[in-house]
N, C-alpha and C positions, 0 to 999 in steps of 0.2 A: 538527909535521911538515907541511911544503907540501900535501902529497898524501895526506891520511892517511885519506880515504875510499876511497878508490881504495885504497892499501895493504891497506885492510881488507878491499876485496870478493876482494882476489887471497889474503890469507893465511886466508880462510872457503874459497873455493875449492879452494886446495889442502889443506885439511885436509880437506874432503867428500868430495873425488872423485879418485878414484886414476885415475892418468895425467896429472895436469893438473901442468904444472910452466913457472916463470917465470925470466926473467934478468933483471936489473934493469941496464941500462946509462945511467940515467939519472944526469943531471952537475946538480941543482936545489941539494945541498948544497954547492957550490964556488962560489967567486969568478973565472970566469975565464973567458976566452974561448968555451971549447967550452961552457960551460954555458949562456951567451947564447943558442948557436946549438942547442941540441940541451938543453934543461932538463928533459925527459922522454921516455924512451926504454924501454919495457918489451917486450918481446918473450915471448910466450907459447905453449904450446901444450899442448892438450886432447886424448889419445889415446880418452877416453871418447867422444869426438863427433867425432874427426878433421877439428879445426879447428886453423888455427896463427892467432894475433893480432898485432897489434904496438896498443901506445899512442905518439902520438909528441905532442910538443909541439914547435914550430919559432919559432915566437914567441906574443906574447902572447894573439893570436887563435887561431891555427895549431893548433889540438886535433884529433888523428887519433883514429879506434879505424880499423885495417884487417886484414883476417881472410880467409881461402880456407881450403876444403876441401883436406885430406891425403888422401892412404890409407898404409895401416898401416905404409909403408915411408918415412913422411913426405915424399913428392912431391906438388907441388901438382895437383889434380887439376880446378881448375873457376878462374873468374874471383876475380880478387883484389874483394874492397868495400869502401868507404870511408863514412865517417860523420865529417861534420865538427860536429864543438861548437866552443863556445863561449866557453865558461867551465868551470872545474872541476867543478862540481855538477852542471851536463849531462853532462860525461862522464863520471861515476861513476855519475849513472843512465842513460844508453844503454850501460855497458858492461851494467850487473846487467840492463836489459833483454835486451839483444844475449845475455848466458850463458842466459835463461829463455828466448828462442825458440829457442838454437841445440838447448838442451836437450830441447825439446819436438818438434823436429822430429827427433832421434835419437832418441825415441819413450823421456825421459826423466823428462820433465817430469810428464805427464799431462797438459794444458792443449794448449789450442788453437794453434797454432801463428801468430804474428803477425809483421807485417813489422818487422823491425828496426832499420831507421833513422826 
């Protein structure tokens, strides 16, 4: 699997933590156009921490994680953020980083709360 760390930190995630649930609209297994343009697309959202995510990938450099605060009725409530990688392996570790502070600063974690990008 292309992605299959990343896979892995979202299918530990939703087994952990209720409320966290994903869409996977990514096009990385096709041959065709749209998958060019858009080869990872995962859309997320965390009701434990009332965060909504997106992973995007737009080309081969072009690595998103972007994430804003919800409230309970899932409206955006504060500034969108953005975190650009690099490579795959950067972004499967700033996502598990980015879930340990969002976590810690919803007073989940126990751990000190760090900047995320």
């Amino acid at each position: 699997m292309k992605y299959k760390r990343i896979y892995e930190i979202l299918r530990k995630r939703r087994q952990k933590v209720d409320g966290f649930s994903y869409i996977d609209r990514s096009c990385w297994n096709r041959n065709d156009y749209t998958a060019r343009l858009t080869p990872l697309w995962i859309c997320m959202e965390d009701k434990s921490i009332n965060y909504r995510l997106w992973i995007t990938q737009t080309s081969t450099s072009a690595m998103h994680i972007s994430y804003v605060q919800i409230n309970g009725q899932g409206e955006r409530v504060g500034k969108e953020q953005h975190i650009r990688c690099r490579s795959k392996i950067e972004l499967a570790d700033r996502l598990e980083r980015l879930f340990s502070v969002l976590d810690a600063a919803a007073g989940k974690g126990g751990g000190k709360e760090r900047k995320a990008a």
